[in-house]
C-alpha positions as CSV (number, residue, x, y, z in Angstrom):
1,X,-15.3,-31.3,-16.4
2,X,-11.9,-30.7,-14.3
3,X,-8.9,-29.2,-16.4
4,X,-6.2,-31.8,-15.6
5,X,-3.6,-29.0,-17.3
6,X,-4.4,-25.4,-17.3
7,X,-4.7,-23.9,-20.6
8,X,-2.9,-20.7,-21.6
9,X,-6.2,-17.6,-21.1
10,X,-7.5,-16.9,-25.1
11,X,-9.0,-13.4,-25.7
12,X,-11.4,-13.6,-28.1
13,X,-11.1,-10.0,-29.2
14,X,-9.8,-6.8,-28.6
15,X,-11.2,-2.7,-28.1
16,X,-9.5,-0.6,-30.2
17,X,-10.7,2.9,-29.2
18,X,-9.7,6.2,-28.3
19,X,-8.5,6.6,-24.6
20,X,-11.1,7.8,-22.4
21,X,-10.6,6.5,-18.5
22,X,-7.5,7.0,-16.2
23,X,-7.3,3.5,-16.5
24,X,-6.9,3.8,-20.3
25,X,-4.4,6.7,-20.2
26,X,-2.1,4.7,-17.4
27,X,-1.8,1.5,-19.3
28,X,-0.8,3.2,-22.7
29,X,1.8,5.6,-20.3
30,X,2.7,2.0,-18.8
31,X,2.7,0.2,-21.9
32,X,4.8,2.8,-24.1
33,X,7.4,3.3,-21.3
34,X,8.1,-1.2,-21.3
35,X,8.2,-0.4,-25.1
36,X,10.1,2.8,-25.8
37,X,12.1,3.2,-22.2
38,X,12.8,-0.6,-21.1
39,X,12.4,-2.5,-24.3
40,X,14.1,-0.8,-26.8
41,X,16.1,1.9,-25.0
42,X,15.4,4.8,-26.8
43,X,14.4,7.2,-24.4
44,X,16.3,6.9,-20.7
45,X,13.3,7.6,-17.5
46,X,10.2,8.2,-20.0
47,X,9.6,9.1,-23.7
48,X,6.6,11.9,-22.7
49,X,6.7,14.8,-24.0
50,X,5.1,18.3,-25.2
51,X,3.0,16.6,-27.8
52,X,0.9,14.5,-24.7
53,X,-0.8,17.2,-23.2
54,X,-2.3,18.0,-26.7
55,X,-2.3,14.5,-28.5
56,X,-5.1,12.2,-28.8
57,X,-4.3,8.8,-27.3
58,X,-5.4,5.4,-28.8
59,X,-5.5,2.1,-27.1
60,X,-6.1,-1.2,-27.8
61,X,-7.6,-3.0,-24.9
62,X,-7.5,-6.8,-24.6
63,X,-10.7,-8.3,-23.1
64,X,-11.7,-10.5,-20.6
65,X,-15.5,-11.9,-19.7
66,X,-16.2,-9.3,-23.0
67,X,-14.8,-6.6,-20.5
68,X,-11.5,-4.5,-20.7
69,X,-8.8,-6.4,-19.0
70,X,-5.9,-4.5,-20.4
71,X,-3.9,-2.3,-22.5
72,X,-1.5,-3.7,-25.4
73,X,-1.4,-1.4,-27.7
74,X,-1.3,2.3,-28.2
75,X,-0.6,5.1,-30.6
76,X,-1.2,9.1,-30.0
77,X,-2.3,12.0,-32.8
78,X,-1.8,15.6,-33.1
79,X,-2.6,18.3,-35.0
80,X,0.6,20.2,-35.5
81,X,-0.6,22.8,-37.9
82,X,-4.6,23.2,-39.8
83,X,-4.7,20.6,-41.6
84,X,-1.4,18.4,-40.6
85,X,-2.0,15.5,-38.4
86,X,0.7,13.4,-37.1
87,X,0.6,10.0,-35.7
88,X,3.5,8.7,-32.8
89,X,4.3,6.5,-30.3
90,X,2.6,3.5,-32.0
91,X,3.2,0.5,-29.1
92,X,2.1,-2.6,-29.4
93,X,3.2,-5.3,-25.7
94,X,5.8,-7.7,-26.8
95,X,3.4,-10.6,-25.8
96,X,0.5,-9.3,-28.2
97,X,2.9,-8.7,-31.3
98,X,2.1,-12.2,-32.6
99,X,-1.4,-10.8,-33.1
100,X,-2.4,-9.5,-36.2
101,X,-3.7,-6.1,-37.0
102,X,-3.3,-5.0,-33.6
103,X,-1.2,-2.4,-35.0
104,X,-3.0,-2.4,-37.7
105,X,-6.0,-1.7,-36.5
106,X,-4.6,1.4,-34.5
107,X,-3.0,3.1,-37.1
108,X,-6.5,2.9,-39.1
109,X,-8.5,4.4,-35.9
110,X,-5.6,7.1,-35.8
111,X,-5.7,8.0,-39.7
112,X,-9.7,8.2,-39.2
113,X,-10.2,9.6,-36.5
114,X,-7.8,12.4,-37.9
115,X,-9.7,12.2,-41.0
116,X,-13.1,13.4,-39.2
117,X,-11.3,16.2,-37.4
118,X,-10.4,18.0,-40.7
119,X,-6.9,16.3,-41.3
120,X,-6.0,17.0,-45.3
121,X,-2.1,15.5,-44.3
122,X,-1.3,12.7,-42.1
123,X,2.4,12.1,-41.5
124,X,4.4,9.4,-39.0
125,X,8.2,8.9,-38.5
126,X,7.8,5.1,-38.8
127,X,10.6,2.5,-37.7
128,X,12.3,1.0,-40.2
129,X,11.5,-2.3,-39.5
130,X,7.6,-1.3,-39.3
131,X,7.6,0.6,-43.3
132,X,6.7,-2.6,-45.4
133,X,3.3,-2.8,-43.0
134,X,2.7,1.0,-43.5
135,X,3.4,0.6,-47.4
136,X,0.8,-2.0,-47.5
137,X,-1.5,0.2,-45.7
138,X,-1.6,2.8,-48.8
139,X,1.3,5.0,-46.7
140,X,4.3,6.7,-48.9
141,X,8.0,7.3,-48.1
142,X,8.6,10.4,-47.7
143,X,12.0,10.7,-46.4
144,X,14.6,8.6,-44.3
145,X,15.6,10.4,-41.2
146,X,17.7,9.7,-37.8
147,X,15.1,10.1,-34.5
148,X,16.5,10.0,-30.6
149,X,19.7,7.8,-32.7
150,X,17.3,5.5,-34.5
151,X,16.5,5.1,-38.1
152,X,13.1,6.2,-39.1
153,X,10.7,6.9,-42.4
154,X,8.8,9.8,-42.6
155,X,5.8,8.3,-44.3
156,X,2.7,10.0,-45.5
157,X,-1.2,8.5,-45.4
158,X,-2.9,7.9,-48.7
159,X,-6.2,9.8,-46.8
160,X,-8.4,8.3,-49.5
161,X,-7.8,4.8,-47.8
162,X,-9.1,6.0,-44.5
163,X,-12.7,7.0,-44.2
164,X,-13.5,9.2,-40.9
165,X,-14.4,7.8,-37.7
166,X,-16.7,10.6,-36.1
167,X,-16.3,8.7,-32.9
168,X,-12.9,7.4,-31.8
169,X,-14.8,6.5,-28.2
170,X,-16.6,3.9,-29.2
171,X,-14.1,2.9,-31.6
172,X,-14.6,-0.7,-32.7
173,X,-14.1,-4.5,-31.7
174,X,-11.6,-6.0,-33.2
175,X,-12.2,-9.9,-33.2
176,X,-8.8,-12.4,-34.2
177,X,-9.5,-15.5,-35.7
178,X,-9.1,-18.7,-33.0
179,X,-6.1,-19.7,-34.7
180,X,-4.1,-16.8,-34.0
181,X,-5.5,-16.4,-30.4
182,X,-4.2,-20.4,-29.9
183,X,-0.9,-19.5,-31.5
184,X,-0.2,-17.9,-28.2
């Protein structure tokens, strides 16, 4: 059958997994500069920093064929201290937004993951317009602070709704129901 009108590409799901290719780190680089440099103007040039050469970085991939295609969301973790693990730079593309639980789904691998490497606090200075989703995902206020001129939460993880993820690699496929995917 010939496709008189071309349809608009569905992916049926999406990797959510720990960075582990150049290909991986570049598009979560790529993705949080279109986010945090271009989008929203927060940082002028780039928003790296100190905390990337240490921080674990955490991508979700959109697929194609049931392969990678590319990266459209991303978040990074630290230890900053035994114990205290923080979570930053949570991205998700402006095109993928629309898609639920990507975020979601990141910040759960990153509170995990953090979990199985001995994390007993779990902190993030959250946007203000992202706190009710981190409230429904057992996370407390903690304090309302001013970051790079923008208003932000510090919120702590409820640990006890995270279990560990020894294995932030393989991660996990996130599949979207076919009503989001033809939303988009």
């Amino acid at each position: 059958m010939i496709e008189v009108e071309p349809r608009q590409f569905q992916c049926p799901g999406y990797y959510i997994r720990a960075a582990s290719t150049p290909f991986e780190a570049r598009g979560a680089a790529a993705l949080r500069h279109r986010v945090f440099v271009t989008e929203q103007r927060i940082f002028e040039g780039h928003d790296r920093d100190e905390i990337d050469l240490v921080a674990t970085h955490l991508v979700a991939l959109s697929t194609y064929a049931s392969e990678a295609d590319e990266i459209v969301g991303t978040v990074r973790i630290h230890e900053d201290a035994p114990g205290l693990w923080w979570g930053s730079r949570l991205a998700v593309d402006r095109d993928f937004r629309a898609i639920s639980r990507l975020g979601v789904e990141l910040i759960r691998l990153a509170v995990r993951t953090a979990r199985a490497r001995g994390c007993t606090t779990f902190l993030a200075h959250v946007q203000m317009q992202n706190v009710p989703m981190f409230r429904r995902l057992h996370w407390q206020d903690i304090q309302e602070v001013s970051l790079h001129g923008v208003p932000h939460m510090r919120m702590q993880a409820d640990l006890a709704a995270y279990p560990p993820c020894p294995d932030p690699v393989a991660g996990w496929y996130h599949r979207c129901p076919p009503r989001e995917e033809a939303a988009r």
